[in-house]
TIKOL-510414 format. One record per residue (C-alpha): residue number from 0; x, y, z. Coordinates in pm, whole numbers, plus 50000, padded with zeros to 5 digits. Layout:
residues N
<r pos="NUM" c1="X" c2="Y" c3="Z"/>
...
//
This chain:
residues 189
<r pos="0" c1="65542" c2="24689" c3="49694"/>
<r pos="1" c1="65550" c2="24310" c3="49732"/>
<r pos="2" c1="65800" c2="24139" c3="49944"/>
<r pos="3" c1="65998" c2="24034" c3="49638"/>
<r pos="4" c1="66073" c2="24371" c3="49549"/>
<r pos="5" c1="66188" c2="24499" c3="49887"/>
<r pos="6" c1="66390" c2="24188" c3="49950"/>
<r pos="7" c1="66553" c2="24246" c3="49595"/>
<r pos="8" c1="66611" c2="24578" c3="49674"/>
<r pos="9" c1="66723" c2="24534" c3="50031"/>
<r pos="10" c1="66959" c2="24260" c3="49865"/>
<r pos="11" c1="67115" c2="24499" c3="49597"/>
<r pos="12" c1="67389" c2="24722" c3="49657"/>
<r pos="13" c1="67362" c2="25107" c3="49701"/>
<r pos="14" c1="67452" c2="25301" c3="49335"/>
<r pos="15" c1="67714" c2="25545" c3="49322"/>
<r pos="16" c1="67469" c2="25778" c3="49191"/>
<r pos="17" c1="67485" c2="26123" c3="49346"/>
<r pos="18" c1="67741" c2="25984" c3="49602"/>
<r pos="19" c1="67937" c2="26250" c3="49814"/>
<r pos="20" c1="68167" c2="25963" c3="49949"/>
<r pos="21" c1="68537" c2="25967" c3="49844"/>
<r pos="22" c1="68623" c2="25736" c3="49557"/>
<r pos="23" c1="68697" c2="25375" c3="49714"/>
<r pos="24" c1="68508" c2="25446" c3="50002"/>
<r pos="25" c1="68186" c2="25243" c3="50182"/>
<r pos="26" c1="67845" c2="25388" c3="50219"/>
<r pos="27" c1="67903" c2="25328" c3="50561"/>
<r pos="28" c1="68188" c2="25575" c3="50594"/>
<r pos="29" c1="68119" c2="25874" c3="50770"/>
<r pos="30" c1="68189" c2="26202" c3="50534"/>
<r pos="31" c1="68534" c2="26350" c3="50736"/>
<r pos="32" c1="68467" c2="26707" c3="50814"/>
<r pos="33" c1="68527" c2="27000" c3="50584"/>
<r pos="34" c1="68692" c2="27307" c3="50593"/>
<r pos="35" c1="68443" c2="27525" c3="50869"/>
<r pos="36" c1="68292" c2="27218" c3="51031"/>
<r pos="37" c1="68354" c2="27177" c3="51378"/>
<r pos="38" c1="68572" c2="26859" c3="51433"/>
<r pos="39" c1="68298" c2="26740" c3="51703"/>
<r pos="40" c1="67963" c2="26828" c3="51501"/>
<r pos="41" c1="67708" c2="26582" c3="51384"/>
<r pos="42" c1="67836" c2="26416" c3="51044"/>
<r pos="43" c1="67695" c2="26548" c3="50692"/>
<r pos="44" c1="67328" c2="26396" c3="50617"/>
<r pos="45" c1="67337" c2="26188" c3="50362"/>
<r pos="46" c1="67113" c2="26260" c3="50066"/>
<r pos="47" c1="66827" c2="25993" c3="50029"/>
<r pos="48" c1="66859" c2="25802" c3="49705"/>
<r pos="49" c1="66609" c2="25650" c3="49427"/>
<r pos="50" c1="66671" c2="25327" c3="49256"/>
<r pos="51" c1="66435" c2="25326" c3="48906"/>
<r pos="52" c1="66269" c2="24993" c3="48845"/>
<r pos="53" c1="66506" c2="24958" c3="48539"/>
<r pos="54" c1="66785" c2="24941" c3="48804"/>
<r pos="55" c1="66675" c2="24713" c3="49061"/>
<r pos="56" c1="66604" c2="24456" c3="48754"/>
<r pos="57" c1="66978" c2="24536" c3="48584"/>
<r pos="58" c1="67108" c2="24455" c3="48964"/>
<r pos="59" c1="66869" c2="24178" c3="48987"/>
<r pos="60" c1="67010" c2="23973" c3="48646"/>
<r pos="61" c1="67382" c2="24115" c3="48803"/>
<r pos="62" c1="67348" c2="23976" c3="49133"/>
<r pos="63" c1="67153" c2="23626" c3="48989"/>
<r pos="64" c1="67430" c2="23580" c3="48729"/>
<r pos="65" c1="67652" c2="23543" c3="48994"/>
<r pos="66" c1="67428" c2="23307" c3="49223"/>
<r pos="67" c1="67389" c2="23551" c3="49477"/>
<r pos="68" c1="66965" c2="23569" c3="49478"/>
<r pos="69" c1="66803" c2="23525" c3="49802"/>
<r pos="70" c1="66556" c2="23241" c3="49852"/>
<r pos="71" c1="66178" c2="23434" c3="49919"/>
<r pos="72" c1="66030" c2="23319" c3="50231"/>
<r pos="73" c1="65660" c2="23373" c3="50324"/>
<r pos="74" c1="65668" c2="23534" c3="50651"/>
<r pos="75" c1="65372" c2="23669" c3="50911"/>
<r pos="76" c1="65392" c2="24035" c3="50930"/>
<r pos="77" c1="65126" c2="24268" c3="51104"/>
<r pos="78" c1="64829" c2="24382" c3="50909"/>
<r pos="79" c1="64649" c2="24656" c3="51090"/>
<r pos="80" c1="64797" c2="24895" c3="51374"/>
<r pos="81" c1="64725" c2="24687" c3="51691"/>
<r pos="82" c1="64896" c2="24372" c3="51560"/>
<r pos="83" c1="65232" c2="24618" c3="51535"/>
<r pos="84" c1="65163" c2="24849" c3="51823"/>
<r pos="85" c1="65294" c2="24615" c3="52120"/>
<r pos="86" c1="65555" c2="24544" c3="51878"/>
<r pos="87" c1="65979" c2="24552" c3="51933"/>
<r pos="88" c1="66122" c2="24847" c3="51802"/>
<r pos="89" c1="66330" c2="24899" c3="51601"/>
<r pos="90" c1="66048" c2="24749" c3="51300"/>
<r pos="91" c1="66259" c2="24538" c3="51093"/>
<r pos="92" c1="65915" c2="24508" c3="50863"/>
<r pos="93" c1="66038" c2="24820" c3="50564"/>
<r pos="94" c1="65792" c2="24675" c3="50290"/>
<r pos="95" c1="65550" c2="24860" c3="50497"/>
<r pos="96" c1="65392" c2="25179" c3="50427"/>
<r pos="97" c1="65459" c2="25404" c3="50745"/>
<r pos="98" c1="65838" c2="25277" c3="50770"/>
<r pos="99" c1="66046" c2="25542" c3="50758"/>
<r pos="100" c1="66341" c2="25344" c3="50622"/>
<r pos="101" c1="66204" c2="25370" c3="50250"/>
<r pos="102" c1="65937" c2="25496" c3="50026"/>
<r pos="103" c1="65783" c2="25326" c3="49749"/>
<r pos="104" c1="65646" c2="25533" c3="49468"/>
<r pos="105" c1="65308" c2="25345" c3="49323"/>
<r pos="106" c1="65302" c2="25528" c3="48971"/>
<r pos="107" c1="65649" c2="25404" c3="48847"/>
<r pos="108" c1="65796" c2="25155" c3="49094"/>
<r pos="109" c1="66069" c2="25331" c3="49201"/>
<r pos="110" c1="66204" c2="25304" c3="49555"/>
<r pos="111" c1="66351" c2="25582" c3="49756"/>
<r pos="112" c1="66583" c2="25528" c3="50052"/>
<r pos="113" c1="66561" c2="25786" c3="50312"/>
<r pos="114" c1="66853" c2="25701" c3="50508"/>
<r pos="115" c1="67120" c2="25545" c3="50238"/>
<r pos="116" c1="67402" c2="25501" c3="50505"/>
<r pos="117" c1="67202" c2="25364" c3="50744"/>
<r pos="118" c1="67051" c2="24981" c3="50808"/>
<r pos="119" c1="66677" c2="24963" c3="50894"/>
<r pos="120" c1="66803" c2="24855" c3="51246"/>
<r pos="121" c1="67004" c2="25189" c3="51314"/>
<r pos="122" c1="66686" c2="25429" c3="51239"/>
<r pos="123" c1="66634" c2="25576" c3="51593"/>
<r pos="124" c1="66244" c2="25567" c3="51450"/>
<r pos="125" c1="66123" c2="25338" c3="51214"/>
<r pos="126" c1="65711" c2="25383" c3="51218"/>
<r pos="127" c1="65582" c2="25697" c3="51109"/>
<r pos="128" c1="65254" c2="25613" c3="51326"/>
<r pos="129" c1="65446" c2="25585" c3="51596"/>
<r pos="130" c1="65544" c2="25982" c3="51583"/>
<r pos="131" c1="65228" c2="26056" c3="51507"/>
<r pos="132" c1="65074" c2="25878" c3="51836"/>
<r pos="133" c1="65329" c2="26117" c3="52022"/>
<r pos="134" c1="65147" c2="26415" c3="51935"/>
<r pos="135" c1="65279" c2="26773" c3="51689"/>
<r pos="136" c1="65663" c2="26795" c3="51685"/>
<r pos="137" c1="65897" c2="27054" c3="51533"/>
<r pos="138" c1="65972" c2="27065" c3="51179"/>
<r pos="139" c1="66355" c2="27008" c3="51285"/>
<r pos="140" c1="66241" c2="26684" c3="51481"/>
<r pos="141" c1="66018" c2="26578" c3="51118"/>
<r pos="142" c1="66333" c2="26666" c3="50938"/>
<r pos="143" c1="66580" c2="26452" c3="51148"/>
<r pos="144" c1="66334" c2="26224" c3="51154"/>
<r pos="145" c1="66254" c2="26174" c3="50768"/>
<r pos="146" c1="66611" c2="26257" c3="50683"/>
<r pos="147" c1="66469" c2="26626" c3="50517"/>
<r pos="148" c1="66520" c2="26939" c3="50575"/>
<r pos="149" c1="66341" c2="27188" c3="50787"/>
<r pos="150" c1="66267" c2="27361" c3="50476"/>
<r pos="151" c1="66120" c2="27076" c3="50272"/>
<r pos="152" c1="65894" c2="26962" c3="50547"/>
<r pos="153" c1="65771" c2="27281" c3="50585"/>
<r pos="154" c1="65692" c2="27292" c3="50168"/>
<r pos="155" c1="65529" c2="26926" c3="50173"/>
<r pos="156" c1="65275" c2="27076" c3="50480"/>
<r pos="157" c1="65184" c2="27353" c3="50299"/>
<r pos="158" c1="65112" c2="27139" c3="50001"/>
<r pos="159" c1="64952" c2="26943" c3="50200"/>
<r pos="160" c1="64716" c2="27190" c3="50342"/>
<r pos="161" c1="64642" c2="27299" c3="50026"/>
<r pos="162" c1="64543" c2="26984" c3="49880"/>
<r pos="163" c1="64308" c2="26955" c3="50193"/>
<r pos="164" c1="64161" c2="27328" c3="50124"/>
<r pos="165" c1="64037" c2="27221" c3="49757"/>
<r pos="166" c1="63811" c2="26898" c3="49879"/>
<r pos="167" c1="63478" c2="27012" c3="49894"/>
<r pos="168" c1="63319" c2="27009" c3="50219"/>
<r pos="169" c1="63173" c2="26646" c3="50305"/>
<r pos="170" c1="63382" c2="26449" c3="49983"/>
<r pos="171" c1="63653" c2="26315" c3="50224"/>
<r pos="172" c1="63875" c2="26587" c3="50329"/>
<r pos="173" c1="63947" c2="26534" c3="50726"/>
<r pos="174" c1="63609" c2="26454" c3="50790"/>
<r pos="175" c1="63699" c2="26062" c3="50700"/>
<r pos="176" c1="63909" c2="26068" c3="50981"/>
<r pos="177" c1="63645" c2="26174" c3="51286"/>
<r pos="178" c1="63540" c2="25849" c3="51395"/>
<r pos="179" c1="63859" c2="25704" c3="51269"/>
<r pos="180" c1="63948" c2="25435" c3="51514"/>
<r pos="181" c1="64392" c2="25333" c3="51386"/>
<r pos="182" c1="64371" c2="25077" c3="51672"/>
<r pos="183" c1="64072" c2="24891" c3="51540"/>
<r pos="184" c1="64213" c2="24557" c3="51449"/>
<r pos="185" c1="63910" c2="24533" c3="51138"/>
<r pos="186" c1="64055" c2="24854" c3="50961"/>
<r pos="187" c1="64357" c2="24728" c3="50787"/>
<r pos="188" c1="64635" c2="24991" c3="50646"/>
//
């Protein structure tokens, strides 16, 4: 995704698609608790939510009709793992690929945000290779973590696995990765 894109779509408001907020209120505005939900329990999740390419453009001609487009700005932004590793957290950089604050789908364009009550700022993790440094967690940490649930991580690994089960032996299954060095600074990702 180039930086145009995620500044567009960082720029546009969230839809009302699918939203389980009352009519009138903010995206930021926690869900009040239900009949059966303890007053003092952790606040609904929020579903993630996908704006179509179609979208972000109707938005884009909205939001320049009324003079509101941002001015792009070339910026420096870290290319392989070491540049980012020593890094401040929270990473403010979502366009990309291992931020957890949205995912980018290559085939049509579309863009998914995993947390759509949340700033990229509030994330308590941001990098997905910085979870994966810390070693296997539970699928209830990957879930809180990805904003999923324990049952659809555990679908996407098995998937996963899978997938990894029909390369044949020696054509890039997890072999690639043996002398796999993310820290090398001439390996780009």
């Amino acid at each position: 995704m180039t930086i145009k894109a995620n500044q567009a779509a960082a720029a546009m408001p969230a839809p009302d698609v699918g939203s389980t907020a009352a009519p009138g209120a903010s995206d930021t505005q926690i869900i009040p608790a239900e009949d059966g939900e303890a007053e003092g329990s952790e606040p609904k999740r929020r579903r993630a939510r996908t704006m179509s390419r179609k979208q972000m453009a109707r938005e884009h001609r909205k939001a320049r009709a009324r003079g509101d487009v941002l001015e792009i700005v070339d910026y420096w932004r870290p290319k392989n793992r070491s540049e980012c590793l020593e890094m401040e957290r929270p990473c403010l950089y979502v366009s990309c690929r291992h931020h957890l604050y949205l995912d980018v789908n290559p085939e049509t364009g579309s863009v998914k945000l995993n947390f759509p009550d949340k700033e990229p700022w509030e994330l308590d993790e941001t990098c997905a290779l910085d979870v994966a440094d810390r070693g296997g967690i539970t699928l209830e940490d990957v879930g809180t973590i990805m904003n999923l649930t324990r049952e659809r991580i555990r679908q996407v690994e098995v998937r996963g696995l899978e997938k990894l089960k029909e390369v044949p032996e020696g054509h890039g299954g997890l072999d690639v990765y043996i002398d796999w060095d993310p820290y090398d600074p001439s390996e780009d990702y």
